[in-house]
Biopython code that builds the backbone (N, CA, C, O; Angstrom):
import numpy as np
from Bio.PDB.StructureBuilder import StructureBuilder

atoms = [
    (1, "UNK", "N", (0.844, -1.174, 0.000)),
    (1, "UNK", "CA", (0.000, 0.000, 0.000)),
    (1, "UNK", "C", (0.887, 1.235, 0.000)),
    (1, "UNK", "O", (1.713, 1.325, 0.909)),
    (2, "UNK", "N", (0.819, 2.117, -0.841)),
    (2, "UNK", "CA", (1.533, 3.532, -0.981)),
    (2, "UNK", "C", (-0.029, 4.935, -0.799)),
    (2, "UNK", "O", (-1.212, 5.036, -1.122)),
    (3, "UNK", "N", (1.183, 5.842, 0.014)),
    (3, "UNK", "CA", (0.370, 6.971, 0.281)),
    (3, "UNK", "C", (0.657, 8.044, -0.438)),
    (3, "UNK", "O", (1.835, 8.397, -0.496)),
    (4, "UNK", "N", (-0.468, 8.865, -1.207)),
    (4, "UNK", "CA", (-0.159, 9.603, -1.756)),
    (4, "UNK", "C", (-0.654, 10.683, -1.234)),
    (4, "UNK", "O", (-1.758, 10.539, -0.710)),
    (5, "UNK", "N", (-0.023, 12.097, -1.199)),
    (5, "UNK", "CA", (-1.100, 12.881, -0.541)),
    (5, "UNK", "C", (-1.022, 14.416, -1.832)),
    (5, "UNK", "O", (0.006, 14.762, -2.414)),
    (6, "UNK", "N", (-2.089, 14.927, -1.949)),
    (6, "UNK", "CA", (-1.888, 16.164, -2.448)),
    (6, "UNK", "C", (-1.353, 17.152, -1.873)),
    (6, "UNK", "O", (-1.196, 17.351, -0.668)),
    (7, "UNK", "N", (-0.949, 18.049, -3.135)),
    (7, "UNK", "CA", (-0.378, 19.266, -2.887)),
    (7, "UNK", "C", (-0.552, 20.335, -3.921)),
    (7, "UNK", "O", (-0.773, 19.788, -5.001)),
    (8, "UNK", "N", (-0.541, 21.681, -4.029)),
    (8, "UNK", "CA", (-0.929, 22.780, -4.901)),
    (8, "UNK", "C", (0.295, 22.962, -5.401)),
    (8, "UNK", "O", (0.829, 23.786, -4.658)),
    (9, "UNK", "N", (1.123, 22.616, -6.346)),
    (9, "UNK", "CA", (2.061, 23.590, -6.993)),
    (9, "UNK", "C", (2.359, 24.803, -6.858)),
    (9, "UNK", "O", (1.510, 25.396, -7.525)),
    (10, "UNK", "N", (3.228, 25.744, -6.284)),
    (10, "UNK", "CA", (3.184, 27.365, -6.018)),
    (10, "UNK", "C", (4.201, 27.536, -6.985)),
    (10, "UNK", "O", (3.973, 28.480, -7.740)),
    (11, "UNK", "N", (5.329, 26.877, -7.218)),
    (11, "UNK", "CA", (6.599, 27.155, -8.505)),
    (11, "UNK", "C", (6.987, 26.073, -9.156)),
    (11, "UNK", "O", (6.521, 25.016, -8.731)),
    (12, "UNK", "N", (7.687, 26.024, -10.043)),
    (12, "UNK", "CA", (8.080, 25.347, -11.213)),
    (12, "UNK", "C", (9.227, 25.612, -11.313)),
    (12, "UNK", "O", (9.489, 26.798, -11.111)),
    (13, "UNK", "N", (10.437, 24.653, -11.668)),
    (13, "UNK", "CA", (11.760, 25.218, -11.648)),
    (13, "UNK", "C", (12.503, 24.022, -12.153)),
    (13, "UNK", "O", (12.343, 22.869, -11.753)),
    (14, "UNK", "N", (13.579, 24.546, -13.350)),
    (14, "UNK", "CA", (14.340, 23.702, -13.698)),
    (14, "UNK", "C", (15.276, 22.818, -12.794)),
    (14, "UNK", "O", (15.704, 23.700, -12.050)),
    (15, "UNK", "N", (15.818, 21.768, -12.408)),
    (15, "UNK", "CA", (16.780, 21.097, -11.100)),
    (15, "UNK", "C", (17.944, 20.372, -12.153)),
    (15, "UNK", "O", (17.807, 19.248, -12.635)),
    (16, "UNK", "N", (18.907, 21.119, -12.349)),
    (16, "UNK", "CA", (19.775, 19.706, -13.296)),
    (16, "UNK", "C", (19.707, 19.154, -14.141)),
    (16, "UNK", "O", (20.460, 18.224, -14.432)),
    (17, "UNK", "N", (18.352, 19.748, -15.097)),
    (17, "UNK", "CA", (17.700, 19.089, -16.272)),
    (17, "UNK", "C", (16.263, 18.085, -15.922)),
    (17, "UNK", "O", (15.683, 17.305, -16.677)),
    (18, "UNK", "N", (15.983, 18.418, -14.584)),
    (18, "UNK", "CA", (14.713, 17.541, -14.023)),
    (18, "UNK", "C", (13.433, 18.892, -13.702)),
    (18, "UNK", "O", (13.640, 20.067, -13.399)),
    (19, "UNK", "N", (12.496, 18.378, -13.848)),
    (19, "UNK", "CA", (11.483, 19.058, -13.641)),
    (19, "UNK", "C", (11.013, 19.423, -12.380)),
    (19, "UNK", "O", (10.318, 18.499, -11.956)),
    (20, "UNK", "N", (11.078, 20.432, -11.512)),
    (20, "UNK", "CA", (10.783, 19.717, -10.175)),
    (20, "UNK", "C", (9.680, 21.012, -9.734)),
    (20, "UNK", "O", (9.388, 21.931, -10.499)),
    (21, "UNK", "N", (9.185, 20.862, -8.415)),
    (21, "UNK", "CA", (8.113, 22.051, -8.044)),
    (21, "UNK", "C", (8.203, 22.384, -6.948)),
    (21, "UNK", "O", (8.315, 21.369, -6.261)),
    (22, "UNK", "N", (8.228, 23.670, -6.076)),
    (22, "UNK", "CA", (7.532, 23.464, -4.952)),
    (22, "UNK", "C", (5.906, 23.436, -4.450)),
    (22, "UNK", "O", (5.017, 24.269, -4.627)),
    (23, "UNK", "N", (5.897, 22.395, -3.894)),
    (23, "UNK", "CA", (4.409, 21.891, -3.306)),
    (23, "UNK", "C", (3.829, 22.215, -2.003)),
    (23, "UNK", "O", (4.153, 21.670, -0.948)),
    (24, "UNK", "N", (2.912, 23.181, -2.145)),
    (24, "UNK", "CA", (2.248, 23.242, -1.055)),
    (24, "UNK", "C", (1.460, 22.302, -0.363)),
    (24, "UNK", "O", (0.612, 21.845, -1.130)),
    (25, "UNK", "N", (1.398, 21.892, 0.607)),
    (25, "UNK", "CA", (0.766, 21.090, 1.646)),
    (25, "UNK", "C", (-0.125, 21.489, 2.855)),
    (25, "UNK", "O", (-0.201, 20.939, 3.954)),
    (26, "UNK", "N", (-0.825, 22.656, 2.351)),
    (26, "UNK", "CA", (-1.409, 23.034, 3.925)),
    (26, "UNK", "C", (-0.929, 23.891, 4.579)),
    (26, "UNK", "O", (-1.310, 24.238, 5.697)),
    (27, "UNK", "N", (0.134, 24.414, 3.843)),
    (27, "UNK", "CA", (1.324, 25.346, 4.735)),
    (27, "UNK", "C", (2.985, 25.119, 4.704)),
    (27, "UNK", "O", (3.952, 25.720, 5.173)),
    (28, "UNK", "N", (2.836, 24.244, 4.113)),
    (28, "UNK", "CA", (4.209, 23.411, 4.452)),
    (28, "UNK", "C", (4.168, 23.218, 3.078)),
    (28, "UNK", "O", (3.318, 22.569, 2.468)),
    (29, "UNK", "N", (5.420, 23.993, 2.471)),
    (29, "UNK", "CA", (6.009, 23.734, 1.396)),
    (29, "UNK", "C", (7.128, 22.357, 1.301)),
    (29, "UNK", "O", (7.776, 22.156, 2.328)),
    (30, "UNK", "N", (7.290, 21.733, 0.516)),
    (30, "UNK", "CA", (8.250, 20.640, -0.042)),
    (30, "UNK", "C", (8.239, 20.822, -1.159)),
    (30, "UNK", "O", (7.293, 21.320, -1.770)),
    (31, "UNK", "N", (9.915, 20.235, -1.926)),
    (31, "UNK", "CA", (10.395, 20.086, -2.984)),
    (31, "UNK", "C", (9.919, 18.810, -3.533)),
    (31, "UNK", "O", (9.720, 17.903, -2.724)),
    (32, "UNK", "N", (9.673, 18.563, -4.963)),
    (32, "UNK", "CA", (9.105, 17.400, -5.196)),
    (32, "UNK", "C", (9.315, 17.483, -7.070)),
    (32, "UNK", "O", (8.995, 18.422, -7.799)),
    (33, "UNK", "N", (9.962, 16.139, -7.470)),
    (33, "UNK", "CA", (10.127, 16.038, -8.800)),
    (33, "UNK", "C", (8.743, 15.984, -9.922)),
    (33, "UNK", "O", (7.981, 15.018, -9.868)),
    (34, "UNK", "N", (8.544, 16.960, -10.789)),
    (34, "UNK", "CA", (7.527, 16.956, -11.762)),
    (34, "UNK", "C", (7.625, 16.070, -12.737)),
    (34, "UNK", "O", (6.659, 16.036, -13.498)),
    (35, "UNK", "N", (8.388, 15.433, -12.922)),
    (35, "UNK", "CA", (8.822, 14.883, -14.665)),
    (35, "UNK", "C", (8.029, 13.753, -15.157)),
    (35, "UNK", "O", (8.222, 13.171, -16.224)),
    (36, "UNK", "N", (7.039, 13.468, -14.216)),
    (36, "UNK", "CA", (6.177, 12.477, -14.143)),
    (36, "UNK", "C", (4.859, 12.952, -14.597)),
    (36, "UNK", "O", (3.957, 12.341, -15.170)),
    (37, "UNK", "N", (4.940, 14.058, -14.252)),
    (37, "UNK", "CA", (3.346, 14.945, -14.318)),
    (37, "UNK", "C", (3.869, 16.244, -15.124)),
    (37, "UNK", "O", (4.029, 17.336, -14.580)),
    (38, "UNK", "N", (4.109, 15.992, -16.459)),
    (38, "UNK", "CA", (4.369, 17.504, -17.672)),
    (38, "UNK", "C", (2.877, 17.941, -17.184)),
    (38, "UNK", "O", (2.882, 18.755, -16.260)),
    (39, "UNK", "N", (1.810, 17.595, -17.582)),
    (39, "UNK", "CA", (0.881, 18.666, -18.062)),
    (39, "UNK", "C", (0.450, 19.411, -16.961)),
    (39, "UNK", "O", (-0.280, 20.399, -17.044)),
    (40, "UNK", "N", (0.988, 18.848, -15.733)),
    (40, "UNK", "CA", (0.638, 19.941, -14.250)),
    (40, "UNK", "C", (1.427, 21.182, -14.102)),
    (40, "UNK", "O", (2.629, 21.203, -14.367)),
    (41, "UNK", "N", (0.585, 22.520, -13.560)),
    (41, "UNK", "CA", (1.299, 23.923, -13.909)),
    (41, "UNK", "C", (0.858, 24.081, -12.389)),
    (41, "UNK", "O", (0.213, 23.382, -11.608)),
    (42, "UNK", "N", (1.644, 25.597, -12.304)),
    (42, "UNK", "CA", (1.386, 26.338, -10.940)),
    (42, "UNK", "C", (0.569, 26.471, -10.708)),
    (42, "UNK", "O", (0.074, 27.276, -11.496)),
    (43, "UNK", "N", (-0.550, 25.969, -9.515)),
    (43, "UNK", "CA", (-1.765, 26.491, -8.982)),
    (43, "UNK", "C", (-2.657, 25.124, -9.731)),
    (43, "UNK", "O", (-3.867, 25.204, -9.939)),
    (44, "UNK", "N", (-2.023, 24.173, -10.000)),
    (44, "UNK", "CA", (-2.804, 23.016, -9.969)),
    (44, "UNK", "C", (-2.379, 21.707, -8.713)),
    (44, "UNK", "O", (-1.357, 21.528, -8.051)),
    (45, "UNK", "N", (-3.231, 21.222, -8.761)),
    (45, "UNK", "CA", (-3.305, 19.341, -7.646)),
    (45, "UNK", "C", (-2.417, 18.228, -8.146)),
    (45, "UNK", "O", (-2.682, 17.481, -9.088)),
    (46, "UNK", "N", (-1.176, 18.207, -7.292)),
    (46, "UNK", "CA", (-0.881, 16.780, -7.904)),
    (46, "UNK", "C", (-0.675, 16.292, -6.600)),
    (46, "UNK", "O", (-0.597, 16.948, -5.562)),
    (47, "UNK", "N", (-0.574, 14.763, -6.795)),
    (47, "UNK", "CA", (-0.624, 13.355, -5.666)),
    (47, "UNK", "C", (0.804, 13.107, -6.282)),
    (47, "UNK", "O", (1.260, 12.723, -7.359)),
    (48, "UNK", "N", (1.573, 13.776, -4.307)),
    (48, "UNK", "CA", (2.995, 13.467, -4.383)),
    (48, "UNK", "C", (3.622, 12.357, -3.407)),
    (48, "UNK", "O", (3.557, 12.436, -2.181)),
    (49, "UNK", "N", (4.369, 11.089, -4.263)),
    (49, "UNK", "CA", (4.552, 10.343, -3.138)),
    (49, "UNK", "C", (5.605, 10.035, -3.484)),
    (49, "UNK", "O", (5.914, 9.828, -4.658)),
    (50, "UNK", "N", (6.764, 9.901, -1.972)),
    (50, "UNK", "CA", (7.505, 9.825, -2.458)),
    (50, "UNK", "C", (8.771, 11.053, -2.736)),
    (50, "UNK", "O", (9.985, 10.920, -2.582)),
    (51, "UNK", "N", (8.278, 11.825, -3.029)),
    (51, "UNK", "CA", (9.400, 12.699, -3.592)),
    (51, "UNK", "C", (8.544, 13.104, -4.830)),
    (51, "UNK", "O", (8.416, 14.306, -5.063)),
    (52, "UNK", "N", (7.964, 12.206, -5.620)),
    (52, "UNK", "CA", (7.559, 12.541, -6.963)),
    (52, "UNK", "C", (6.122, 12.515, -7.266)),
    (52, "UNK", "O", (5.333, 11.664, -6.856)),
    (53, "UNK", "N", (5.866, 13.450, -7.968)),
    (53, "UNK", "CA", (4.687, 13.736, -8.302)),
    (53, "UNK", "C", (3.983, 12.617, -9.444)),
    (53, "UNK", "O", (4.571, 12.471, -10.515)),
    (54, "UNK", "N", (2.830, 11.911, -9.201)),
    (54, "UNK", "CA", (2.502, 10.572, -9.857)),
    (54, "UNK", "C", (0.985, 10.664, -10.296)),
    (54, "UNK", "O", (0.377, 9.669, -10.690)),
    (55, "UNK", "N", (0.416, 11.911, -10.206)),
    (55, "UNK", "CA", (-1.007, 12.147, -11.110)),
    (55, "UNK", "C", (-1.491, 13.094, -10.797)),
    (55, "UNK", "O", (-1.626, 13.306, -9.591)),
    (56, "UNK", "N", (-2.079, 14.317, -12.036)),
    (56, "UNK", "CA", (-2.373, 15.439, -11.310)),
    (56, "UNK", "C", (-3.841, 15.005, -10.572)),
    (56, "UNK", "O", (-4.523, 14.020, -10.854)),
    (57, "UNK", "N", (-4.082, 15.889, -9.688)),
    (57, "UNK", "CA", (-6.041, 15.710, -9.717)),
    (57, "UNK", "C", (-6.508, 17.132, -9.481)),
    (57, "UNK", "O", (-5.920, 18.207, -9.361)),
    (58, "UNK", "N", (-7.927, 16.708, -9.456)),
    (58, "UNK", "CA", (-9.046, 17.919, -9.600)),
    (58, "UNK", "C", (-9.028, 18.279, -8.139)),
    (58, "UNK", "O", (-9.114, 17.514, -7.178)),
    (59, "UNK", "N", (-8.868, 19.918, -8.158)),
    (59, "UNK", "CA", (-9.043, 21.026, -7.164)),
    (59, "UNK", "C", (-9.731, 20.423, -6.244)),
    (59, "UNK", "O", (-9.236, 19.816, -5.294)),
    (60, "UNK", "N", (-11.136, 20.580, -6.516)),
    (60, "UNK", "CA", (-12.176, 19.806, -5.717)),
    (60, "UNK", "C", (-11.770, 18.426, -4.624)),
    (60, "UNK", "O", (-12.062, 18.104, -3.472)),
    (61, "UNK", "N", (-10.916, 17.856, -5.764)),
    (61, "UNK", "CA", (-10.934, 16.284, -4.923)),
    (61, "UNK", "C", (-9.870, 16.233, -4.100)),
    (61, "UNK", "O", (-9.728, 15.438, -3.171)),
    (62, "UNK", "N", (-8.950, 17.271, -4.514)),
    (62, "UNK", "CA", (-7.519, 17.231, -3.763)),
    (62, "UNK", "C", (-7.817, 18.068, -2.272)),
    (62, "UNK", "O", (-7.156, 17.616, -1.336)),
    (63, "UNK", "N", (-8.640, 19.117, -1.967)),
    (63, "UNK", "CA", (-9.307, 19.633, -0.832)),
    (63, "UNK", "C", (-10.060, 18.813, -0.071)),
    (63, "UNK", "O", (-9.968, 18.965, 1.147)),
    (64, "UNK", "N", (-10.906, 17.838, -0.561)),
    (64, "UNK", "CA", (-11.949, 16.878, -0.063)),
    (64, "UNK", "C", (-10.548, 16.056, 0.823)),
    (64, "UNK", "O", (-10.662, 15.681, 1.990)),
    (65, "UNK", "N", (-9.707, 15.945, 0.282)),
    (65, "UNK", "CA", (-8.843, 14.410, 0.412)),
    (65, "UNK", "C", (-8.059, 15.169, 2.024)),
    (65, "UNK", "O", (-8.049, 14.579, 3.104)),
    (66, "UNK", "N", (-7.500, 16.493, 1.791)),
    (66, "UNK", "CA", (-6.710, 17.151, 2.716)),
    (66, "UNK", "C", (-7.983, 17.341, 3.515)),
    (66, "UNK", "O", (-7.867, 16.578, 4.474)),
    (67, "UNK", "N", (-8.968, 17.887, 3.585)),
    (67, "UNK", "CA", (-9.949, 17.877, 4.737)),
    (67, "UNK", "C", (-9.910, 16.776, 5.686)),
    (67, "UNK", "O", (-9.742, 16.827, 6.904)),
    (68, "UNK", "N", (-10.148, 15.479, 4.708)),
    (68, "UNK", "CA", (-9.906, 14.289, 5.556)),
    (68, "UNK", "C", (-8.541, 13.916, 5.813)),
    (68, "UNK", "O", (-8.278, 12.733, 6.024)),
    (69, "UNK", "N", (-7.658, 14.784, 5.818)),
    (69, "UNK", "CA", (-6.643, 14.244, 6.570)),
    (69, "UNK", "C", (-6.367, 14.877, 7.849)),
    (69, "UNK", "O", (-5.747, 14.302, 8.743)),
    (70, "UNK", "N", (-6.887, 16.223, 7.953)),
    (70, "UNK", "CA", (-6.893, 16.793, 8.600)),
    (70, "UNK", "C", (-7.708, 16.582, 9.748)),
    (70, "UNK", "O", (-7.560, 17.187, 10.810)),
    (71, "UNK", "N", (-8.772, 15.515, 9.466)),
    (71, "UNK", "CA", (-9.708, 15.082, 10.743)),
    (71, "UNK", "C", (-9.330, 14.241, 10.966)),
    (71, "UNK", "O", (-10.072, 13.748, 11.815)),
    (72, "UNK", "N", (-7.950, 13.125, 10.606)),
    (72, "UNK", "CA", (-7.110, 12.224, 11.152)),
    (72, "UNK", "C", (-6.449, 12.593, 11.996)),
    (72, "UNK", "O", (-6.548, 11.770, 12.906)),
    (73, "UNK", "N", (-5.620, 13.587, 12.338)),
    (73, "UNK", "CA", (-4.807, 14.687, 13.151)),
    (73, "UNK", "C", (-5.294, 13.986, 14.694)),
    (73, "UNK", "O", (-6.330, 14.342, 15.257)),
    (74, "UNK", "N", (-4.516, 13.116, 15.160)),
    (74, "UNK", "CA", (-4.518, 13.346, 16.614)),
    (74, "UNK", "C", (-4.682, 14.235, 17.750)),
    (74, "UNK", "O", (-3.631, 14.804, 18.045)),
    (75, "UNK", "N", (-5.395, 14.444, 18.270)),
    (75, "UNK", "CA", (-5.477, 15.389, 19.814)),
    (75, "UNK", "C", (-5.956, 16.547, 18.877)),
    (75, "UNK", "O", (-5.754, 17.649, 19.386)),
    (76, "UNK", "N", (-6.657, 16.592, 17.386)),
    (76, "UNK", "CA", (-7.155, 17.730, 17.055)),
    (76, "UNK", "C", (-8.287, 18.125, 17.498)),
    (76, "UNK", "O", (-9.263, 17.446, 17.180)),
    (77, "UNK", "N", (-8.454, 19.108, 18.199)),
    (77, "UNK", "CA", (-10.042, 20.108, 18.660)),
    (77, "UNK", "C", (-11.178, 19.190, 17.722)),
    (77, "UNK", "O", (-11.045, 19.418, 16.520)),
    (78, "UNK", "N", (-11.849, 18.580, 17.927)),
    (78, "UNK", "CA", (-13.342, 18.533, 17.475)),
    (78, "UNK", "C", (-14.415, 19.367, 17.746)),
    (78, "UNK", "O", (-14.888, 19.486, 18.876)),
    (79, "UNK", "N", (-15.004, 20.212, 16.331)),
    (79, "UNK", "CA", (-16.403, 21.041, 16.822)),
    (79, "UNK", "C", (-17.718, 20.492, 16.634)),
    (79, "UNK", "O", (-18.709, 21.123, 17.003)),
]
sb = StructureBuilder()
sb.init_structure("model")
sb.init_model(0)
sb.init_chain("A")
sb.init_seg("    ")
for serial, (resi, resn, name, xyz) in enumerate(atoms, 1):
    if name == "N":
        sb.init_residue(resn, " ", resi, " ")
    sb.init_atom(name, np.array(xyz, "f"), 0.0, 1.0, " ", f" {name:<3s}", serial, name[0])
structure = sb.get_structure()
């Protein structure tokens, strides 16, 4: 079983001849290789695991997915 989790693209940047991005997470930026996912641009959803980015997805579904991770969060406040 592999976990993938989304992230928003904020930049795009050449690495050495590799494609790579930084990925937002909620707040928490990480570096993460694109070369897997050409047709994903800044301010789109991709499912990064790994290090590497392995399918873009839809806005919608990539928020739905981080919501529910976010109600996984241990010792988090319930309202």
């Amino acid at each position: 079983m592999c976990l993938g989790v989304p992230g928003r693209i904020v930049r795009i940047a050449d690495q050495n001849g590799i494609r790579m991005g930084d990925v937002d997470f909620g707040g928490i930026t990480r570096r993460a290789c694109l070369a897997y996912v050409p047709e994903a641009g800044v301010g789109d959803y991709v499912v990064i695991h790994a290090g590497f980015g392995i399918s873009k997805v839809d806005a919608r579904e990539a928020r739905r997915t981080l919501k529910l991770i976010e109600e996984l969060e241990p010792n988090k406040e319930r309202s």
